[in-house]
PDB file of the backbone (N, CA, C, O) and the ligand in Angstrom, with CONECT records:
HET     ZN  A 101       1
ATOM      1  N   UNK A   1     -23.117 -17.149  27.701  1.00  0.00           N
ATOM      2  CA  UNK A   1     -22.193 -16.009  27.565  1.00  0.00           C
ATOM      3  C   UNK A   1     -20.946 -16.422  26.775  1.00  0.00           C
ATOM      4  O   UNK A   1     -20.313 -17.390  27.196  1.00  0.00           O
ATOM      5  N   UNK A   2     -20.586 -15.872  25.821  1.00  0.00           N
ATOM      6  CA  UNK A   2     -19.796 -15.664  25.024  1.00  0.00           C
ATOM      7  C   UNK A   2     -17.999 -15.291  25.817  1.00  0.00           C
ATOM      8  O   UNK A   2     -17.686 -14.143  26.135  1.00  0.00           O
ATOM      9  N   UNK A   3     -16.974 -16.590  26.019  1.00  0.00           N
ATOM     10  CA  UNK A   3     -15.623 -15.842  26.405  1.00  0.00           C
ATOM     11  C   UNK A   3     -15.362 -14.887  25.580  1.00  0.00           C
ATOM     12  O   UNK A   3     -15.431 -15.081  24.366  1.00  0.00           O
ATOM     13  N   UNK A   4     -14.926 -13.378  26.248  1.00  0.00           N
ATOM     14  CA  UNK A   4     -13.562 -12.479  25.503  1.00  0.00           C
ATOM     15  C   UNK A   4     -12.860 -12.655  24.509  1.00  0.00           C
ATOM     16  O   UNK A   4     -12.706 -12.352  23.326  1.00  0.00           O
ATOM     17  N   UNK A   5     -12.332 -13.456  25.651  1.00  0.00           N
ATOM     18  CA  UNK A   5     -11.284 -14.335  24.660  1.00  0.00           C
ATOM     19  C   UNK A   5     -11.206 -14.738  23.120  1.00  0.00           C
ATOM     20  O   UNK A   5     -10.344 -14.551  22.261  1.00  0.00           O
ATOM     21  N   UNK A   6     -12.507 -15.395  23.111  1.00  0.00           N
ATOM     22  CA  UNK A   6     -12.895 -15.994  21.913  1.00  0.00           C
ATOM     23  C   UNK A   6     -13.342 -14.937  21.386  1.00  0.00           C
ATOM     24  O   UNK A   6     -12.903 -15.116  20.250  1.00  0.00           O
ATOM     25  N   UNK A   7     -13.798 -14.117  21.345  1.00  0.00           N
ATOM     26  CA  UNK A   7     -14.069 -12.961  20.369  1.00  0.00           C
ATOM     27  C   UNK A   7     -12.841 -11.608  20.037  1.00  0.00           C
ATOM     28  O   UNK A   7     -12.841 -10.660  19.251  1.00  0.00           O
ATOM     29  N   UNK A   8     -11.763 -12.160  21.189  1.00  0.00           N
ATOM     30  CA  UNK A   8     -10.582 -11.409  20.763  1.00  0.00           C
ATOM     31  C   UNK A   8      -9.926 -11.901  19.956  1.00  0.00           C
ATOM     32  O   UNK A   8      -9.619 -11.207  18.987  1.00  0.00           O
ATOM     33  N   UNK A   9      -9.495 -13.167  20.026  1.00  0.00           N
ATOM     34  CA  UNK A   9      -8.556 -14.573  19.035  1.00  0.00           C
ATOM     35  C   UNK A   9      -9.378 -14.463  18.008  1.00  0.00           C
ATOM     36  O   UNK A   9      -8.770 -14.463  16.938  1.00  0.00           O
ATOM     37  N   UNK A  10     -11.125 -14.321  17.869  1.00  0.00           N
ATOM     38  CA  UNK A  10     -11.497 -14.585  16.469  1.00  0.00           C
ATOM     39  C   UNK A  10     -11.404 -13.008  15.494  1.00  0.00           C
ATOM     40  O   UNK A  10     -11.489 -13.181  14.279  1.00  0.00           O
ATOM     41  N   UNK A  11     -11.255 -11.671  15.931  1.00  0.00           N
ATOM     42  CA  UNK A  11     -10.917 -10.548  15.348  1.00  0.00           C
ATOM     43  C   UNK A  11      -9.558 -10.454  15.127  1.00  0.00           C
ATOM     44  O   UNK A  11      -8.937 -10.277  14.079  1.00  0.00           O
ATOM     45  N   UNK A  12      -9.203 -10.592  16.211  1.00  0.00           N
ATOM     46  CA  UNK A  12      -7.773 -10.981  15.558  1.00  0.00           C
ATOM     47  C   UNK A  12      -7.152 -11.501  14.585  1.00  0.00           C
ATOM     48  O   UNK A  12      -6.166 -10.909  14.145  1.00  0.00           O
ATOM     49  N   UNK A  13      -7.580 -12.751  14.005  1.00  0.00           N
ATOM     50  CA  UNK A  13      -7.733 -13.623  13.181  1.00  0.00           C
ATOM     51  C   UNK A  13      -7.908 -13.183  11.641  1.00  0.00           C
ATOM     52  O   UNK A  13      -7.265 -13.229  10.592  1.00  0.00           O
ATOM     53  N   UNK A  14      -9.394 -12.641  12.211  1.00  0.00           N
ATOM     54  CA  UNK A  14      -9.609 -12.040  11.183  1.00  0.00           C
ATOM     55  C   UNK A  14      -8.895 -10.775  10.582  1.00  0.00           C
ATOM     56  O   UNK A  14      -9.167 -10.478   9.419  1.00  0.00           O
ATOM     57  N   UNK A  15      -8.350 -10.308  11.013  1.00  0.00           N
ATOM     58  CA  UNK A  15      -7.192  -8.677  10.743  1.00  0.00           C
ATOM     59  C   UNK A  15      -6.293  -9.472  10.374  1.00  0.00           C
ATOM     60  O   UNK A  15      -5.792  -9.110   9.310  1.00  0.00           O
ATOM     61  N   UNK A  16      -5.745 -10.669  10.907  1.00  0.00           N
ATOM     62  CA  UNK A  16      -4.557 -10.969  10.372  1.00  0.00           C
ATOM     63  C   UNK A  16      -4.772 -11.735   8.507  1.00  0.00           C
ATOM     64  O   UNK A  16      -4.018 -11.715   7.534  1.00  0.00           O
ATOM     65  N   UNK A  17      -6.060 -12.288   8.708  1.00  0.00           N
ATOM     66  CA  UNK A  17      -6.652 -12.804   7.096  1.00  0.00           C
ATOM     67  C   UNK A  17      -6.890 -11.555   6.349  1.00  0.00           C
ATOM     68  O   UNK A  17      -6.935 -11.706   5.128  1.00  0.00           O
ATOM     69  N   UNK A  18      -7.069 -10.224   6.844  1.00  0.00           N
ATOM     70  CA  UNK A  18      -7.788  -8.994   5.523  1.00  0.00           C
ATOM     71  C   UNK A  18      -6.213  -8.619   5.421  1.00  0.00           C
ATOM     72  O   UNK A  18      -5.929  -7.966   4.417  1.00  0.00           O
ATOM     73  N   UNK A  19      -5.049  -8.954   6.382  1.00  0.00           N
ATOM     74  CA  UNK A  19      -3.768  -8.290   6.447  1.00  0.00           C
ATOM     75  C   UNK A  19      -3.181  -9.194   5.243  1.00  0.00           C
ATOM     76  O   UNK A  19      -2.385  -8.612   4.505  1.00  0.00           O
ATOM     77  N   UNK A  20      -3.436 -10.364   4.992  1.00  0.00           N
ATOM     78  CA  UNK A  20      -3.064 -10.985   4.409  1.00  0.00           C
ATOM     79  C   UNK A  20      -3.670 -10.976   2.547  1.00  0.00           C
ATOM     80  O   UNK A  20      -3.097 -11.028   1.459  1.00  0.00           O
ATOM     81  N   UNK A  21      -4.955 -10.891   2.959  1.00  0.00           N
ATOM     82  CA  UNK A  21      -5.688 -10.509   1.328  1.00  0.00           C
ATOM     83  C   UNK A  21      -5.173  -9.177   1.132  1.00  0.00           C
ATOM     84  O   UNK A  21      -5.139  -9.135  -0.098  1.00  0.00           O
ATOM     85  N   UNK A  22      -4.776  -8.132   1.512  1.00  0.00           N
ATOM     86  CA  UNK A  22      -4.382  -6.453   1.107  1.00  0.00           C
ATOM     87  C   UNK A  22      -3.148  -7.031   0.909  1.00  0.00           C
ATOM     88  O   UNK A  22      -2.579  -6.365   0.044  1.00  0.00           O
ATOM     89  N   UNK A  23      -2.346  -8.078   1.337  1.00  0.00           N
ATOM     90  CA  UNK A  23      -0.879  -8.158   1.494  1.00  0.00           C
ATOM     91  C   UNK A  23      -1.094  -8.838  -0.422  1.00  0.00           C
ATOM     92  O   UNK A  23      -0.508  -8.106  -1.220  1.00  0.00           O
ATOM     93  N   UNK A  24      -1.524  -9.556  -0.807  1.00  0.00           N
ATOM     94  CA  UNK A  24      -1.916 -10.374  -2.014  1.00  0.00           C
ATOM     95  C   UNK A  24      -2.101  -9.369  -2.902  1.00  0.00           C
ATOM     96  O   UNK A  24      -1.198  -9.178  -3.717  1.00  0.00           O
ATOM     97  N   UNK A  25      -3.593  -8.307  -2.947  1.00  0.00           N
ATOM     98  CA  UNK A  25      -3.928  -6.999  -3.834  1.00  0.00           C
ATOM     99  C   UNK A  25      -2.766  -6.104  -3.990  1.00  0.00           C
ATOM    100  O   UNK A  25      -2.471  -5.754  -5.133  1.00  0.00           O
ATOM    101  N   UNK A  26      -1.898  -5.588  -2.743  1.00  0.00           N
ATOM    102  CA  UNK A  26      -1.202  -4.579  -3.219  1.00  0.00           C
ATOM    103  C   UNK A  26       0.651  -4.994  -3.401  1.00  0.00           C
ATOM    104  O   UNK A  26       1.576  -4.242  -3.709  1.00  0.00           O
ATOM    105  N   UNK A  27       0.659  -5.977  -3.179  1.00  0.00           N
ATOM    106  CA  UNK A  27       1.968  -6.939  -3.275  1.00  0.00           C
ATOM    107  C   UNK A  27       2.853  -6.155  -4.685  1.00  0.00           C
ATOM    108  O   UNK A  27       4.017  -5.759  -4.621  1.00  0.00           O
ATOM    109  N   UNK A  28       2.052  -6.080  -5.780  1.00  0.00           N
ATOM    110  CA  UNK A  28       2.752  -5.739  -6.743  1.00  0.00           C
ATOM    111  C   UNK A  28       2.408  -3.982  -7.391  1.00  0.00           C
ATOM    112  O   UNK A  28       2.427  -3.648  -8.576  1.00  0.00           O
ATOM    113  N   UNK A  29       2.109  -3.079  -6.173  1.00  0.00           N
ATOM    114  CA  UNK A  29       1.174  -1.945  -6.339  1.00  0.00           C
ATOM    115  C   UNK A  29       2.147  -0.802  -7.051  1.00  0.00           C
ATOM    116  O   UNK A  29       1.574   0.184  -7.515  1.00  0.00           O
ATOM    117  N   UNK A  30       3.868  -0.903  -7.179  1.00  0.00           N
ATOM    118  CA  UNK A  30       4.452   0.377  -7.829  1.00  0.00           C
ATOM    119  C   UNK A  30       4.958  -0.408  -9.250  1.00  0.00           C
ATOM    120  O   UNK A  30       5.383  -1.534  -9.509  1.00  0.00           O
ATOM    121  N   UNK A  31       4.701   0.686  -9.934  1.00  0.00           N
ATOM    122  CA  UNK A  31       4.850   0.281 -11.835  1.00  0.00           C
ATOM    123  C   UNK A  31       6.130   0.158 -12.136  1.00  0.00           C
ATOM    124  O   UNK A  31       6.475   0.156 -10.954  1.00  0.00           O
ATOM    125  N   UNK A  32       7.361   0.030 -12.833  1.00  0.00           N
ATOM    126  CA  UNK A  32       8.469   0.267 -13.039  1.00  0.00           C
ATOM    127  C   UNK A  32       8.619  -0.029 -14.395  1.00  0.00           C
ATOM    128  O   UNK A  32       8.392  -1.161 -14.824  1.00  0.00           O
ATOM    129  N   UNK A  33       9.060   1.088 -15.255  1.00  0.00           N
ATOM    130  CA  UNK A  33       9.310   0.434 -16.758  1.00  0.00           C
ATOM    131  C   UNK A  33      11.098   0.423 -17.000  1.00  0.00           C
ATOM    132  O   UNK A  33      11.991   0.186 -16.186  1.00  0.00           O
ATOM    133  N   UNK A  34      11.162   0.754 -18.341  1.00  0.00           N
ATOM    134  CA  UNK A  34      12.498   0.279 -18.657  1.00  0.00           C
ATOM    135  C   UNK A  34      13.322   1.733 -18.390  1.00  0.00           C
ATOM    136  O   UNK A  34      14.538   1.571 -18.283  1.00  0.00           O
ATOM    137  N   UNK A  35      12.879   3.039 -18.275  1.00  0.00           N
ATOM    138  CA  UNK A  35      13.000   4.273 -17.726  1.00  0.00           C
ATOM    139  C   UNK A  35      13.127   4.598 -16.489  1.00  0.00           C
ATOM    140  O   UNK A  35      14.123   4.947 -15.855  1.00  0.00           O
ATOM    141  N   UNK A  36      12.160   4.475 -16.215  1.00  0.00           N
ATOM    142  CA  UNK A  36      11.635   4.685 -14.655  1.00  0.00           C
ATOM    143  C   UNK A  36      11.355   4.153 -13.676  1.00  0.00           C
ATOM    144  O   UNK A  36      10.328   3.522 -13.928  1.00  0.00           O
ATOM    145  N   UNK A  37      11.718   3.957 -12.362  1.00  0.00           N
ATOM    146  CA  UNK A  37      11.444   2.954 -11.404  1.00  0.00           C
ATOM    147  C   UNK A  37      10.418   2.709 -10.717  1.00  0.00           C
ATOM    148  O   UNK A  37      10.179   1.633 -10.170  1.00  0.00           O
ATOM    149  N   UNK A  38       9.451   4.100 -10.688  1.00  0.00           N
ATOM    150  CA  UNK A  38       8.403   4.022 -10.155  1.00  0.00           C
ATOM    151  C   UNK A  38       7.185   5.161 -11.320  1.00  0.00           C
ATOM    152  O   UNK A  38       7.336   6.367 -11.514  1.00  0.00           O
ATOM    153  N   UNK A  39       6.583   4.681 -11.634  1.00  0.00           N
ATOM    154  CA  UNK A  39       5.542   4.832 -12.636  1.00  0.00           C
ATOM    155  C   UNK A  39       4.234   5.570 -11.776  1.00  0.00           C
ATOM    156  O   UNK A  39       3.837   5.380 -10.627  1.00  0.00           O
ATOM    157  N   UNK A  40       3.772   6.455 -12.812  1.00  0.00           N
ATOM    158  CA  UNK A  40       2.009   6.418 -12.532  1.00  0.00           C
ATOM    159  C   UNK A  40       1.193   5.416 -13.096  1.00  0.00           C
ATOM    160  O   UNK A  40       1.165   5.104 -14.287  1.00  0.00           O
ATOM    161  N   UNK A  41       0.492   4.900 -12.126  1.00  0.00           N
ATOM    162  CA  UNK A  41      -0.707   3.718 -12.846  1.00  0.00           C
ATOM    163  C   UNK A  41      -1.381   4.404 -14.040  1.00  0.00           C
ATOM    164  O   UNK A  41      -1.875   3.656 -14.883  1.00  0.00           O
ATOM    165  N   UNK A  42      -1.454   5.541 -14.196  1.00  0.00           N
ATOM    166  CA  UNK A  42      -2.706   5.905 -15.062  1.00  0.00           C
ATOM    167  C   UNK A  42      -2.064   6.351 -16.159  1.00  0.00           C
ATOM    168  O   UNK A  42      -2.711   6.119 -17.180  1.00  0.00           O
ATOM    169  N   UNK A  43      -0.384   7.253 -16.460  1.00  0.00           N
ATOM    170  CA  UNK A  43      -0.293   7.694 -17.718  1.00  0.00           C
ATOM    171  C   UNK A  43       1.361   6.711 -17.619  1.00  0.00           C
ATOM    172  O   UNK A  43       1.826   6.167 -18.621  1.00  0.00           O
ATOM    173  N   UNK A  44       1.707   6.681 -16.922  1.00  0.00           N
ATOM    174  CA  UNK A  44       2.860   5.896 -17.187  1.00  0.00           C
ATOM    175  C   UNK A  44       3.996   6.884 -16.578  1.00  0.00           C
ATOM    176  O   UNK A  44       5.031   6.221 -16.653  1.00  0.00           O
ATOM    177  N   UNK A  45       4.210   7.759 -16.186  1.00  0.00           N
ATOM    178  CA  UNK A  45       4.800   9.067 -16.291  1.00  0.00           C
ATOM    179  C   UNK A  45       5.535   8.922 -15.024  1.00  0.00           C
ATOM    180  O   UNK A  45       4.840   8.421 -14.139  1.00  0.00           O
ATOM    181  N   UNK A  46       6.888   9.251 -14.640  1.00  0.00           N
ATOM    182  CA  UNK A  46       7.493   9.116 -13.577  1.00  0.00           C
ATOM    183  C   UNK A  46       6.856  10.050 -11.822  1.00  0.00           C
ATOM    184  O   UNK A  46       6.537  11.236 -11.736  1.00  0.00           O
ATOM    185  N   UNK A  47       6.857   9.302 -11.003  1.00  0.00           N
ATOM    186  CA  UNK A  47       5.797   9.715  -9.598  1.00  0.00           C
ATOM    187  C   UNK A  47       6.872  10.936  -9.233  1.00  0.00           C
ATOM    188  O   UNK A  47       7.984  11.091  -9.739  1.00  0.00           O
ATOM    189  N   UNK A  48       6.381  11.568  -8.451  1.00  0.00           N
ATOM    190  CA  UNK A  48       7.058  12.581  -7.601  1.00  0.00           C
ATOM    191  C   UNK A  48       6.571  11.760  -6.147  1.00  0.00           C
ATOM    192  O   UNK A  48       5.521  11.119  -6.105  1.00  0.00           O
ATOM    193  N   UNK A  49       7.624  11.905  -4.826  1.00  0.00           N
ATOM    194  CA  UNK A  49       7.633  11.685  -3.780  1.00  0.00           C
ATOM    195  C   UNK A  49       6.779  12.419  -3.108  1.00  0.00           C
ATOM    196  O   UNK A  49       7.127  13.597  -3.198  1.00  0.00           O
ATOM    197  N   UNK A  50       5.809  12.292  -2.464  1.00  0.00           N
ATOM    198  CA  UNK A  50       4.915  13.586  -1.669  1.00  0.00           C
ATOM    199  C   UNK A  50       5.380  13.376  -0.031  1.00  0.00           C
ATOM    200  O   UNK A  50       5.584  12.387   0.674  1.00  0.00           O
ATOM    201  N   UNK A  51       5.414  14.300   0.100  1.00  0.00           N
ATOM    202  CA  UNK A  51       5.786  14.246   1.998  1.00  0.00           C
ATOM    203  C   UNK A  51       4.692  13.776   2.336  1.00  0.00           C
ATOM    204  O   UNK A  51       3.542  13.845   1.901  1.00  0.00           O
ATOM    205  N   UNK A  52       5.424  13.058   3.560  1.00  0.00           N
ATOM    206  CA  UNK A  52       4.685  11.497   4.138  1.00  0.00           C
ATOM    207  C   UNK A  52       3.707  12.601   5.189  1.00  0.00           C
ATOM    208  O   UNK A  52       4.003  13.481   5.999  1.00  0.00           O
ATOM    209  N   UNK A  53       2.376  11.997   4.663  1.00  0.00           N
ATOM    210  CA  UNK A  53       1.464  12.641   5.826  1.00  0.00           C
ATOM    211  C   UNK A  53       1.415  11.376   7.023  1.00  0.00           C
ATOM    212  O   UNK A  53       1.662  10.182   6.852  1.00  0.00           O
ATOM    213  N   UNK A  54       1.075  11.967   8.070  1.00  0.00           N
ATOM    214  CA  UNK A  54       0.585  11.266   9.426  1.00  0.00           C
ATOM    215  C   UNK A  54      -0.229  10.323   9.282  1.00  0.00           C
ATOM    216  O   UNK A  54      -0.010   9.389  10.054  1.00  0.00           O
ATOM    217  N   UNK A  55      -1.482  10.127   8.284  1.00  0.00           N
ATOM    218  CA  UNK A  55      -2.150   9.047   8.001  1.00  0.00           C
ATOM    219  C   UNK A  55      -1.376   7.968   7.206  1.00  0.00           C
ATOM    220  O   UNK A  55      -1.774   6.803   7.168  1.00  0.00           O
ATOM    221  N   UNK A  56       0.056   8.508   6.393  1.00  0.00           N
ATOM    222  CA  UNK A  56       0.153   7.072   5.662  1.00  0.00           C
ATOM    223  C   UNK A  56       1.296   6.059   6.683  1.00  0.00           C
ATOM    224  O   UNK A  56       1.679   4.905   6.491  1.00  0.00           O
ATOM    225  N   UNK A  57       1.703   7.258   8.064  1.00  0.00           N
ATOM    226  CA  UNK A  57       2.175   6.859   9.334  1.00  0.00           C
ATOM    227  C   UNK A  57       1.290   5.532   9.977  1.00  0.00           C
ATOM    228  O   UNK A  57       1.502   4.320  10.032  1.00  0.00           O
ATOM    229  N   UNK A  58       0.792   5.938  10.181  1.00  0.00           N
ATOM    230  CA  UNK A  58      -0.827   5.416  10.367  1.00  0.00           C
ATOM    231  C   UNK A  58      -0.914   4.041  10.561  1.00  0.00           C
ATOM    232  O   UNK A  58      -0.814   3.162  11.417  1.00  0.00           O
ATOM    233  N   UNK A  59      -1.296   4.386   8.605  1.00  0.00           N
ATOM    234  CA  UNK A  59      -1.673   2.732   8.155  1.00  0.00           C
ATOM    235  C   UNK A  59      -0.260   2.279   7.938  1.00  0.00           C
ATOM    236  O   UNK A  59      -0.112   1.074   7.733  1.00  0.00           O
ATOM    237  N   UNK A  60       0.487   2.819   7.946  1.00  0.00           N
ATOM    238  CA  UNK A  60       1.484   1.814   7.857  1.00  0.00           C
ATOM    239  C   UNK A  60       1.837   0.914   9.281  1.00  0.00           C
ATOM    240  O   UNK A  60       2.452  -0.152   9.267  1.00  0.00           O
ATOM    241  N   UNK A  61       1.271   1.638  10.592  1.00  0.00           N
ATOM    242  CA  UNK A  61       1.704   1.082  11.714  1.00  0.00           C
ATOM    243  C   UNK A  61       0.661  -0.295  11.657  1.00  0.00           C
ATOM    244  O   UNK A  61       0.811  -1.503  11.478  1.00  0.00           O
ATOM    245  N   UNK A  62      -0.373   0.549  11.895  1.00  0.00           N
ATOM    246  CA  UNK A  62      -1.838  -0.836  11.607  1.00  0.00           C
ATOM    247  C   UNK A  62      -1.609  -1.806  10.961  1.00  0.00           C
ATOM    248  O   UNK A  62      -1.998  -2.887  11.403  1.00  0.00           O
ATOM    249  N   UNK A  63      -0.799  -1.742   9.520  1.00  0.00           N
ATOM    250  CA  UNK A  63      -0.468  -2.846   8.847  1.00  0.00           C
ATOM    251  C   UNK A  63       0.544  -3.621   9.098  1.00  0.00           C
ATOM    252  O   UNK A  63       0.995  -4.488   8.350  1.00  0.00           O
ATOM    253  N   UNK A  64       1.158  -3.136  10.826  1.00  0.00           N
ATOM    254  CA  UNK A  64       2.337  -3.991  10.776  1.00  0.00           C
ATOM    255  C   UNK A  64       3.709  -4.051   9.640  1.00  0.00           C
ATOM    256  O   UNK A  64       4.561  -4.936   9.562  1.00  0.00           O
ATOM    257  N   UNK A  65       3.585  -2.825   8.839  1.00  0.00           N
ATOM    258  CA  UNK A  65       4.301  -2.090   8.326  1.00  0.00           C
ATOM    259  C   UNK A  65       5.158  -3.244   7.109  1.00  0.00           C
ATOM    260  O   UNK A  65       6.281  -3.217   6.605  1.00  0.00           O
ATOM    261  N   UNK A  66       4.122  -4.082   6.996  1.00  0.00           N
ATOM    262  CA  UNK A  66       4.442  -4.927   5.540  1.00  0.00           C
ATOM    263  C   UNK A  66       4.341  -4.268   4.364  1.00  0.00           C
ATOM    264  O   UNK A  66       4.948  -4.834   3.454  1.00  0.00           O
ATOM    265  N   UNK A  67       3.603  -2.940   3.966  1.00  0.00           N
ATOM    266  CA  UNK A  67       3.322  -2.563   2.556  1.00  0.00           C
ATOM    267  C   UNK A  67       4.632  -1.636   2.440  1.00  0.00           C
ATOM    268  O   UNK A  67       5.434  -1.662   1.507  1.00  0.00           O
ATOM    269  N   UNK A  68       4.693  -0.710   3.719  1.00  0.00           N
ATOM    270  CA  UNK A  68       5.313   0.229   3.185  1.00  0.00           C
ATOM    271  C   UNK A  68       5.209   1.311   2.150  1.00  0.00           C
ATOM    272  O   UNK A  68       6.030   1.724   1.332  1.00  0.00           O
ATOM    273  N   UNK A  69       3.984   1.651   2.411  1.00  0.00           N
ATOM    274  CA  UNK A  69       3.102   2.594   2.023  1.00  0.00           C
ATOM    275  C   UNK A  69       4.231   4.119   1.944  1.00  0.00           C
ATOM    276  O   UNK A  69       4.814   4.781   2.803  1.00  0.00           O
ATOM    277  N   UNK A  70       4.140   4.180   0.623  1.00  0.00           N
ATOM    278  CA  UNK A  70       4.494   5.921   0.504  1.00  0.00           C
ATOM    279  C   UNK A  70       3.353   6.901  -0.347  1.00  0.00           C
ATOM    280  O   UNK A  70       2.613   6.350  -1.161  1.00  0.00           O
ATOM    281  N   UNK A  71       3.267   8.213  -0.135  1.00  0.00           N
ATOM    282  CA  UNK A  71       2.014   8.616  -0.819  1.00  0.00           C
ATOM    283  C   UNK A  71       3.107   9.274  -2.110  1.00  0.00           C
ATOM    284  O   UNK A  71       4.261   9.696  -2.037  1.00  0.00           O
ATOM    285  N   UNK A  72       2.321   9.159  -3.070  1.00  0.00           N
ATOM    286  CA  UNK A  72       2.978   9.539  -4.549  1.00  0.00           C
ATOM    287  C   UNK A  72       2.081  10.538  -5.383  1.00  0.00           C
ATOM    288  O   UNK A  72       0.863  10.673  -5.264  1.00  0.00           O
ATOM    289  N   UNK A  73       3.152  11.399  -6.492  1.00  0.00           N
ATOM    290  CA  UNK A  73       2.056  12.542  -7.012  1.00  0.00           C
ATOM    291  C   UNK A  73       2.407  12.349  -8.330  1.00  0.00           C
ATOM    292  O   UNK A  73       3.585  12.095  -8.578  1.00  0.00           O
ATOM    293  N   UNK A  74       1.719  12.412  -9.090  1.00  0.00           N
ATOM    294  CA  UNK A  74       1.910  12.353 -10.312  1.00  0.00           C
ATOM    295  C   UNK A  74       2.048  14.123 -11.191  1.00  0.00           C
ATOM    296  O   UNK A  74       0.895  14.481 -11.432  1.00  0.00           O
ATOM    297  N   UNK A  75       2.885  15.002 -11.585  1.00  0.00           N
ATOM    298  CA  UNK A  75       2.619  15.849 -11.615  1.00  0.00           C
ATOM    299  C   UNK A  75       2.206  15.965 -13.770  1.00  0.00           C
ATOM    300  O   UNK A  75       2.237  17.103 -14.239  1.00  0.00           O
ATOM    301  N   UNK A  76       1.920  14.914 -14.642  1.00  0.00           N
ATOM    302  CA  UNK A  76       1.415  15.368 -15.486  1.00  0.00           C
ATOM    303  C   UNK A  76      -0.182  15.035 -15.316  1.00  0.00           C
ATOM    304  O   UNK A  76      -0.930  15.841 -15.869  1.00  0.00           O
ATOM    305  N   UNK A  77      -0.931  13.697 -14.460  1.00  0.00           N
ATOM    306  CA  UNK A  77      -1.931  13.891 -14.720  1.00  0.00           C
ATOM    307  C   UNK A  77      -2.704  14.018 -13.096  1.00  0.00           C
ATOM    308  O   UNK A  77      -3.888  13.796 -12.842  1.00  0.00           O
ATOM    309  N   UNK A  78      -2.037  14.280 -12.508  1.00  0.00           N
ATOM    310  CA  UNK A  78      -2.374  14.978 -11.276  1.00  0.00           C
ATOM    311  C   UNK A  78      -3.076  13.754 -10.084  1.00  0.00           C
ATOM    312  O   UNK A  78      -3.938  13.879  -9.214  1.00  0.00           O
ATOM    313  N   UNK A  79      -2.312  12.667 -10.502  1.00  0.00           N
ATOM    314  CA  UNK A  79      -3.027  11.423  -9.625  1.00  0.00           C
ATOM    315  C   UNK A  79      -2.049  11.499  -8.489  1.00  0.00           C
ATOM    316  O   UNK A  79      -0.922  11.992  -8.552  1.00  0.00           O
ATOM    317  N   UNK A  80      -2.693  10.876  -7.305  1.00  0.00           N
ATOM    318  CA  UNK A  80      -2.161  10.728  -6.254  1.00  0.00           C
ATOM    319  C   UNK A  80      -2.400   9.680  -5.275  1.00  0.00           C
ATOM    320  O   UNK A  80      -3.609   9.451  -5.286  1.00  0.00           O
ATOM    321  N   UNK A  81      -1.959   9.133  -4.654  1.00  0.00           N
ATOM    322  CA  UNK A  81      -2.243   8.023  -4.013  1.00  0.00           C
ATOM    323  C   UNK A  81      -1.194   7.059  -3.257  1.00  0.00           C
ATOM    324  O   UNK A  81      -0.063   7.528  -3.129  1.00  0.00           O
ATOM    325  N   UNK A  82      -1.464   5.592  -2.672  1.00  0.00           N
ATOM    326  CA  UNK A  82      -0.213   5.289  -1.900  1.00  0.00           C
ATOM    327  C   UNK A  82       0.187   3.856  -2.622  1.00  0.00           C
ATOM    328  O   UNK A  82      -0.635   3.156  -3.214  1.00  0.00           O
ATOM    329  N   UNK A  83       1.046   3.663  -2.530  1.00  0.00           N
ATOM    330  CA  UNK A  83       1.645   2.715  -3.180  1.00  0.00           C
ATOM    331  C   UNK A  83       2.635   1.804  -2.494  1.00  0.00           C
ATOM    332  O   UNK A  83       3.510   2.452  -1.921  1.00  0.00           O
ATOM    333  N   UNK A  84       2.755   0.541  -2.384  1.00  0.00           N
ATOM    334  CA  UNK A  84       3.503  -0.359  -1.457  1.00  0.00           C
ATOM    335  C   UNK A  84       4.986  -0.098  -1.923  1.00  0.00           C
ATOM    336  O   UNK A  84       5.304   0.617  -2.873  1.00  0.00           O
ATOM    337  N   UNK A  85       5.752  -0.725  -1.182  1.00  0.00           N
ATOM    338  CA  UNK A  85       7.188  -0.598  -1.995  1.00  0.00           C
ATOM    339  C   UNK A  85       7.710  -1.434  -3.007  1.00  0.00           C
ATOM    340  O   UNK A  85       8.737  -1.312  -3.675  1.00  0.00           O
ATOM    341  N   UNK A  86       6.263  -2.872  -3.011  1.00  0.00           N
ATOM    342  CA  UNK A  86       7.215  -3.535  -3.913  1.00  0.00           C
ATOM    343  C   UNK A  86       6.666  -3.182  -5.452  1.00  0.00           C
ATOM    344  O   UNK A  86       5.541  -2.738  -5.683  1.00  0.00           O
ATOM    345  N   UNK A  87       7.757  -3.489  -6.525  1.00  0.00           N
ATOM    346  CA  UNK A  87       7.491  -2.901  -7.713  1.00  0.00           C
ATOM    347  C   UNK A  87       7.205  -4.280  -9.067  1.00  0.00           C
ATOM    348  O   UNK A  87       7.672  -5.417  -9.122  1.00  0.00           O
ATOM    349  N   UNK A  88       6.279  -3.566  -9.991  1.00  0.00           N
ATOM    350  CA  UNK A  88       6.399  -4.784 -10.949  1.00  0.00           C
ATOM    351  C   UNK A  88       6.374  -4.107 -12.172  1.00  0.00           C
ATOM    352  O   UNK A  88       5.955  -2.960 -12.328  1.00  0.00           O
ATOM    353  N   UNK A  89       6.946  -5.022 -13.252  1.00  0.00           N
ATOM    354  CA  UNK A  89       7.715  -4.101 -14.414  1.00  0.00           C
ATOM    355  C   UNK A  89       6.589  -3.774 -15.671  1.00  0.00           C
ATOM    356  O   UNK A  89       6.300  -4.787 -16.308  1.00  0.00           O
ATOM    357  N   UNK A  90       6.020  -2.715 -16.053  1.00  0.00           N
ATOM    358  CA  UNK A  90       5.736  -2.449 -17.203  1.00  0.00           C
ATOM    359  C   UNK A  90       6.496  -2.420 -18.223  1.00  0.00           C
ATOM    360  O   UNK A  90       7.725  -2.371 -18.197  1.00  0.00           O
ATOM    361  N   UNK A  91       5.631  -2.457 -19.406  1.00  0.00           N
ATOM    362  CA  UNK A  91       6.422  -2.077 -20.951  1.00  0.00           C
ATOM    363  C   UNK A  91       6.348  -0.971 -21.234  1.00  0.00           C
ATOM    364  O   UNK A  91       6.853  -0.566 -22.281  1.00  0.00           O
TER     365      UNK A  91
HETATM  366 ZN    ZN A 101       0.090  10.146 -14.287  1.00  0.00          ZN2+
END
């Protein structure tokens, strides 16, 4: 028989390693150029703020609230999605 324990400490573990690889992928997830502080990934075009739904509540709790997830709208090419807070600079 298998301790609890050991299968609680080893999921655990593991959430804290995928917390850590998402922490790596989205580390640098909002655009910022020499205009604008926060960019669309896809045309370049300044984000609109979207009111915070309950899910990006959510994952932000689950994540231990390292990303800081806001959901963003793009209103020329209609993208949408969430984006961490920290920013990295386009041209
Ligand atoms: Zn766009």
């Amino acid at each position: 028989m298998v301790d609890l324990l050991e299968i609680f400490v080893f999921l655990f573990f593991l959430y804290l390693l995928s917390l850590c690889l998402l922490r790596i992928k989205f580390y640098k997830s909002r655009l910022q150029n020499k205009i604008y502080s926060n960019c669309c990934p896809v045309c370049s075009k300044p984000l609109d703020r979207h009111k915070r739904k309950r899910y990006v509540k959510e994952i932000n709790t689950l994540t231990l609230n390292i990303f800081g997830f806001k959901r963003f709208y793009c209103i020329n090419c209609k993208w949408i999605g969430l984006l961490a807070k920290y920013t990295k600079k386009i041209k």
